[in-house]
N, C-alpha and C positions, 0 to 999 in steps of 0.2 A: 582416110583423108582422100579426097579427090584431088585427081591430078589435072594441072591445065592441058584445053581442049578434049576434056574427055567429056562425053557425051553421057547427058542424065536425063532423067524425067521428072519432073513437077509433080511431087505427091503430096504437099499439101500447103496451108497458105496459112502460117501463126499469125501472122502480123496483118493478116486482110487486106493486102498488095495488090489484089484481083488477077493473082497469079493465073497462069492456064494452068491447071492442076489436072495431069494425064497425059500435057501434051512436054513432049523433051527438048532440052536448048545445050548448050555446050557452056561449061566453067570457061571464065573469060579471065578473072581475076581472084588473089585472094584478099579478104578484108584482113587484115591485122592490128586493126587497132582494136586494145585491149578494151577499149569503153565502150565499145560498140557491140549492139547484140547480133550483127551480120556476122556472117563466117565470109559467103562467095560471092562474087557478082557473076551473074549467070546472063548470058545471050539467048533469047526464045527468037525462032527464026520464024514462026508461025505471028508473031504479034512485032518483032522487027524494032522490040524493045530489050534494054537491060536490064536486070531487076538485081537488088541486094536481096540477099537471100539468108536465113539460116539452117545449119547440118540437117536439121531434121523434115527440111522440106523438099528438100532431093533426095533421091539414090542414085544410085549407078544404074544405066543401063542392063550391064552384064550381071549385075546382082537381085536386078528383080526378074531377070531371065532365068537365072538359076532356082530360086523360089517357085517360080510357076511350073518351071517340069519336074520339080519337087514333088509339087502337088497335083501333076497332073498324073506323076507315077505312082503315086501312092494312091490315088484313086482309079487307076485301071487294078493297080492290082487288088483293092475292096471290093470293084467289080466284078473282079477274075474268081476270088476266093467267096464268094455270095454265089457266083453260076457256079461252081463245082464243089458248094455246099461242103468248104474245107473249112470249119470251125476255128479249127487249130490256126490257121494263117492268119482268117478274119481276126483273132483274140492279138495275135502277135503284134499287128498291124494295128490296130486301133489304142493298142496298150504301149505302143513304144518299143516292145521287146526288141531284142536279137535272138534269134533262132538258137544260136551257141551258146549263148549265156542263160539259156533255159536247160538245155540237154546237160550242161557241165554242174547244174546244181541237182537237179535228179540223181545224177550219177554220183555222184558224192555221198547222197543222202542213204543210196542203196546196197552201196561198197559196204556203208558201216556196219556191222552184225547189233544186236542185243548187247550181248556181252563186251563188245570193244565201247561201246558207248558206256555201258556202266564203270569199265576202268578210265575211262577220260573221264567221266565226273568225279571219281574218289581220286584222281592224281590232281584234279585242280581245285579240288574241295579242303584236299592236304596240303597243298601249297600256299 
């Protein structure tokens, strides 16, 4: 939930409001009536009007800032692991991995012998 006077951006326009959609205004108010499909009433300082709004057509400032250097780090480093032709990184990175949670199941897998493997299947085969 947004907080009054926090500062948002206009990302998009359900209701065809002729929002500025990109440009940011400040929460002025909240709606609360239940029969209404508004959530805010938003100030655009750029057009010097109010507008009802619904959740889905703002965000926060600081959370589509967050986003963007999400994604702007995640593609330096696609770029990084492409120029030093590290596979291994590139796979990690495009697949979601963690680093740690790859090395922790290898190693698990290698500890086990032949034979400790065949007694974990006849003790739970028995059970």
């Amino acid at each position: 939930m947004l907080h009054l006077g926090e500062k948002i951006v206009i990302v998009g326009d359900a209701f065809e409001q002729n929002l500025p959609v990109g440009e940011y205004g400040f929460v002025i108010a909240y709606d609360r009536n239940p029969d209404n499909a508004f959530d805010y009433v938003i100030r655009s300082p750029k057009t010097g009007r109010n507008y009802f709004v619904p959740q889905s057509d703002v965000e926060s400032e600081e959370r589509l800032i967050e986003q963007e250097v999400e994604r702007r780090t995640q593609e330096a480093l696609i770029d990084y692991a492409l120029a030093t032709h590290n596979e291994k990184l590139f796979r990690q990175i495009m697949n979601g991995e963690s680093n740690d949670a790859g090395e922790q199941n290898e190693s698990t897998k290698e500890v086990m012998s032949q034979a400790e493997f065949i007694k974990q299947v006849n003790l739970r085969a028995w059970i």
